[in-house]
C-alpha positions as CSV (number, residue, x, y, z in Angstrom):
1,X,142.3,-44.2,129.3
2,X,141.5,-43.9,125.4
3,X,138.1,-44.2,124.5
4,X,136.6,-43.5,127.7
5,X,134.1,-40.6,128.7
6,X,132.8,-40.1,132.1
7,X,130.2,-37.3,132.8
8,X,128.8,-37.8,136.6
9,X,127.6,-40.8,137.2
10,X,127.7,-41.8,133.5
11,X,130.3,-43.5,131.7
12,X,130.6,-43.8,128.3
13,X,133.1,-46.7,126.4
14,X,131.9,-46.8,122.8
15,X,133.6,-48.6,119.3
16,X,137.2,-49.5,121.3
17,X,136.1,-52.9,119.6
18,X,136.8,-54.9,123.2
19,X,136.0,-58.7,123.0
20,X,135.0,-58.5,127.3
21,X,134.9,-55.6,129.9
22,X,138.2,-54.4,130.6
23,X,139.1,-54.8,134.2
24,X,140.4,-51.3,135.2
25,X,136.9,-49.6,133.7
26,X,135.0,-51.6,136.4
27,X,137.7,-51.1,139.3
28,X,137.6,-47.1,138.0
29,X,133.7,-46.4,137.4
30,X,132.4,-49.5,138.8
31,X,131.6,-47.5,142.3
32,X,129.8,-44.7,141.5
33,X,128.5,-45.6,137.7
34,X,124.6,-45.0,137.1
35,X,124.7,-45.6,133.5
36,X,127.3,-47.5,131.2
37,X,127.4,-47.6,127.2
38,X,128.9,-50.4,125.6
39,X,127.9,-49.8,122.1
40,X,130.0,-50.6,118.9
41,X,132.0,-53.5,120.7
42,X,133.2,-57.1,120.3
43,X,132.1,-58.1,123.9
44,X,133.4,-62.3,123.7
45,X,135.2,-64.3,126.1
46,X,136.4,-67.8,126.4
47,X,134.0,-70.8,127.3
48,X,136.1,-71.6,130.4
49,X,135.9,-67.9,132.1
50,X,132.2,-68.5,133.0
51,X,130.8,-69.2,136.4
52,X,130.1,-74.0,136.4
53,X,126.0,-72.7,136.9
54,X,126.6,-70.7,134.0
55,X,127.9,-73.3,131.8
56,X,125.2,-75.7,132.7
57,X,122.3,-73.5,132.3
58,X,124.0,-72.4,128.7
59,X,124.6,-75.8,127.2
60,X,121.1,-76.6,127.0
61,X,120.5,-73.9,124.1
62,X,123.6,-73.2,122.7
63,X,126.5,-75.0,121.1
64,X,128.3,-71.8,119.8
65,X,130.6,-69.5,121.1
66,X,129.6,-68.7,125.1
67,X,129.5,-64.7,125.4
68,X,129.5,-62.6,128.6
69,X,129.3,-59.7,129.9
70,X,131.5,-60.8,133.4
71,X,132.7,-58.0,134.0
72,X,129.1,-56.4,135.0
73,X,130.0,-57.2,138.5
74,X,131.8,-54.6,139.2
75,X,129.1,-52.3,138.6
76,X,126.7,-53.0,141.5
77,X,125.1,-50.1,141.1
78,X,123.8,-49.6,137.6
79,X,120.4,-48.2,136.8
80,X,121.1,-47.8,132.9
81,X,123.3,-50.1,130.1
82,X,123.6,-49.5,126.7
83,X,124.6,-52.9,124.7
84,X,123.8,-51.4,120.8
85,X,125.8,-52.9,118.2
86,X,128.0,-55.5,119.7
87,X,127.8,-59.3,118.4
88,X,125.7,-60.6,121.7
89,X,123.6,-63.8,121.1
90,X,121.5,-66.4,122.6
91,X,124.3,-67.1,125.5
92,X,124.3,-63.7,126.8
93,X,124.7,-63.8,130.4
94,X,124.5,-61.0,132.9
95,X,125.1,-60.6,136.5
96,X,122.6,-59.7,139.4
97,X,121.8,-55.8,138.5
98,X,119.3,-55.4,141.1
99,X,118.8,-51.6,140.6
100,X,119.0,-51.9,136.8
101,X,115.7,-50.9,134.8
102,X,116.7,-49.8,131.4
103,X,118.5,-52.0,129.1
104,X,118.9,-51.6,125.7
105,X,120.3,-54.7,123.0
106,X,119.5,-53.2,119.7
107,X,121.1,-54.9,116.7
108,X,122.9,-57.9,118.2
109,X,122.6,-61.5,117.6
110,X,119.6,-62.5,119.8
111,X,117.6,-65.4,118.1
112,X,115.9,-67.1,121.4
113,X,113.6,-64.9,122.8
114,X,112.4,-66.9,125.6
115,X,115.8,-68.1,126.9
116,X,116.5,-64.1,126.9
117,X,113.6,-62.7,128.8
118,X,113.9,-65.8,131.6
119,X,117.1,-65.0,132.1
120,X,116.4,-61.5,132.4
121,X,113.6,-62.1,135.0
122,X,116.2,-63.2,137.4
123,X,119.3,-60.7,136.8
124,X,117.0,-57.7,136.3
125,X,114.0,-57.9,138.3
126,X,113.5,-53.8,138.2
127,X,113.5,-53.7,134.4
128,X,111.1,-51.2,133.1
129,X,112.7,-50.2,130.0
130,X,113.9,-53.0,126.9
131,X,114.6,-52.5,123.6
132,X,115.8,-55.5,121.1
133,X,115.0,-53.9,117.9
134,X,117.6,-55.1,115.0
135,X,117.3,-58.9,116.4
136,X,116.2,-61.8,114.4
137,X,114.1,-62.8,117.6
138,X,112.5,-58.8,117.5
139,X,110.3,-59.9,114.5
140,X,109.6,-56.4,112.5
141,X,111.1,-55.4,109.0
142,X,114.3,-54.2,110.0
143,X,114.9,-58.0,110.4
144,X,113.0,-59.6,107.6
145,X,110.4,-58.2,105.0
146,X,108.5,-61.2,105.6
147,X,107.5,-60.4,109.1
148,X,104.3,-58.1,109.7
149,X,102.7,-55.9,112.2
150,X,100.6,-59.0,113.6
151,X,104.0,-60.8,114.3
152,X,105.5,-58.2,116.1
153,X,102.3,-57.5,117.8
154,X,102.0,-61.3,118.9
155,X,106.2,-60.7,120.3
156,X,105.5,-57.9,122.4
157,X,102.5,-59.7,124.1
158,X,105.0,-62.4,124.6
159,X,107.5,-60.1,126.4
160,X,105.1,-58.8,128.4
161,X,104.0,-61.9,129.7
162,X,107.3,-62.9,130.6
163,X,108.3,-59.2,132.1
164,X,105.0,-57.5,133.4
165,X,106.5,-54.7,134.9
166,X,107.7,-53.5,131.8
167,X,107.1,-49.6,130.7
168,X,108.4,-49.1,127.6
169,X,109.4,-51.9,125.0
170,X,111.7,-51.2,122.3
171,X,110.4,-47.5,120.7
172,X,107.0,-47.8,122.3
173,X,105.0,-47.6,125.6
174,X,103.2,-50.5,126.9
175,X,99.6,-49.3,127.2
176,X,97.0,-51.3,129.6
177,X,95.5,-52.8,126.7
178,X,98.5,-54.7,125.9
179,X,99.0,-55.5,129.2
180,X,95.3,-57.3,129.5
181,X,96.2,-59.6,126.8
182,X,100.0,-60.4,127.6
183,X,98.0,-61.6,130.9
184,X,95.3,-63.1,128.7
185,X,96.9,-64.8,125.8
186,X,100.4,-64.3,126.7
187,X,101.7,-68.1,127.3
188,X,100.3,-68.8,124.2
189,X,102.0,-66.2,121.9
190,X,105.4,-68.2,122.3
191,X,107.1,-69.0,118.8
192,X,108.0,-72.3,118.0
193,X,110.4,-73.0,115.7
194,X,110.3,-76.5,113.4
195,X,112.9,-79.1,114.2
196,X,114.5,-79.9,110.5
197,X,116.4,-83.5,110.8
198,X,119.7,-83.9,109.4
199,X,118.2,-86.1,106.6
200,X,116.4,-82.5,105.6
201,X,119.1,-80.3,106.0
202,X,121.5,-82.5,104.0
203,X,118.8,-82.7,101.3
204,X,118.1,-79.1,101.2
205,X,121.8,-78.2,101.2
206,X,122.4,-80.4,98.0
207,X,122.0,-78.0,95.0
208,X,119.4,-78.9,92.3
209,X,119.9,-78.4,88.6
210,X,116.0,-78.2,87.6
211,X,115.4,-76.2,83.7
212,X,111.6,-76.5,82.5
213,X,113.7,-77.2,78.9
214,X,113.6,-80.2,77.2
215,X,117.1,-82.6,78.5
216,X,118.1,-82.4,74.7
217,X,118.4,-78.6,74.7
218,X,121.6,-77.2,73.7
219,X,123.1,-74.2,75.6
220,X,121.9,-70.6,75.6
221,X,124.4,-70.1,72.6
222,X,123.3,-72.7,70.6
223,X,120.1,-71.8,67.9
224,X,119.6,-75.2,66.8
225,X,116.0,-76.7,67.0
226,X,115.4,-79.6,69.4
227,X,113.2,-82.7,67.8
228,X,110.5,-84.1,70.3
229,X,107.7,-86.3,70.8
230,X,104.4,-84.6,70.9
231,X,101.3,-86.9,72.6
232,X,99.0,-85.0,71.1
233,X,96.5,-86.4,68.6
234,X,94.1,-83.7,66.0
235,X,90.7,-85.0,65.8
236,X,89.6,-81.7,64.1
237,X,87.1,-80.3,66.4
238,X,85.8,-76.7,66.1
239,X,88.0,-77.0,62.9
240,X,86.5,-74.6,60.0
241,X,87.8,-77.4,57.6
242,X,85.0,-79.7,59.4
243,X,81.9,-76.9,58.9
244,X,79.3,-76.9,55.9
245,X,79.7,-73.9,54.0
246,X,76.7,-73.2,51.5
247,X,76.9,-71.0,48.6
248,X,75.6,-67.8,50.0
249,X,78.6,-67.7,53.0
250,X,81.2,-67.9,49.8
């Protein structure tokens, strides 16, 4: 099979640019497979291939493209799975990995962090290990310049609230400090996002022609003066036309 690398227990099927697991790599590797990287792929499937619970859970949050991972199942036994660089968002589903306790989702399309770590609360309840660096809802600078070290400090308080039995998050170990205030201030540390009505997005999408020039200015190739009204009335004060000069200051 092209594009596939097994060493023991690991299997490796990375940049084949697959839009869902094909079915012969679970029926193959699914058995014996420890850990399984998925990075550099186009893991999508159609609406109508997930489970009705699925579907229901999904619409409350969502109104894209649904995106699954299905074909997890086969792989009962995984411990490890690498999901790098594939185009994974907010509907990500997984399947019951009960043994599962590294996962890492660097650089996909996750904007709902809370959706995210719920769900991963029930499918891997021995995670220890999560990474979800290069995602808009991982708030650091290789997302936005505009986020700070006291944003991404108030996230991984969040995550750890949500998963307490989590080692290592993203490129750093949890220490107990972090731990005593995810258990502290955790529920509070949840980011909300501002609803923007219709109204305002219409408004904002409309473009706006504002110049701080005069409405009687010619273009930026025309040199011509403009002619305006000036409000401004000279009553002469602090003039030198309005001091006494004697004879001796001549």
């Amino acid at each position: 099979m092209a594009g596939l690398v097994v060493c023991g227990t690991q299997v490796s099927y990375i940049g084949q640019d697959c839009r869902e697991i094909p079915e012969h790599l679970g029926r193959d590797c699914g058995h014996f497979a420890k850990r399984l990287d998925l990075s550099f792929n186009l893991l999508r499937v159609a609406l109508n291939s997930l489970p009705i619970c699925c579907l229901i859970s999904l619409t409350c949050f969502t109104s894209s493209k649904v995106w699954s991972l299905e074909g997890l199942s086969a792989f009962g036994s995984l411990e490890e799975l690498i999901l790098d660089n594939n185009l994974l968002g907010d509907d990500l589903v997984l399947p019951g990995l009960p043994q599962l306790h590294t996962l890492t989702l660097n650089k996909n399309q996750i904007t709902d962090l809370e959706c995210l770590l719920d769900h991963l609360a029930k499918a891997t309840p021995a995670l220890e290990y999560l990474s979800l660096l290069g995602n808009v809802a991982c708030p650091n600078e290789l997302v936005s310049l505009e986020k700070d070290e006291d944003d991404y400090k108030r996230y991984r308080c969040f995550v750890l609230y949500k998963l307490p039995n989590l080692k290592f998050l993203d490129a750093q170990k949890v220490t107990r400090q972090e731990r005593e205030e995810a258990l502290l201030r955790g529920a509070f540390m949840k980011v909300v996002k501002p609803k923007v009505s219709s109204a305002d997005a219409a408004a904002s999408s409309e473009p706006r022609h504002y110049t701080p020039l005069p409405s009687a200015s010619r273009e930026l190739t025309s040199h011509r003066g403009v002619l305006g009204k000036c409000h401004y009335v000279y009553y002469g004060k602090n003039s030198e036309g309005n001091r006494f000069i004697r004879d001796d200051q001549l």
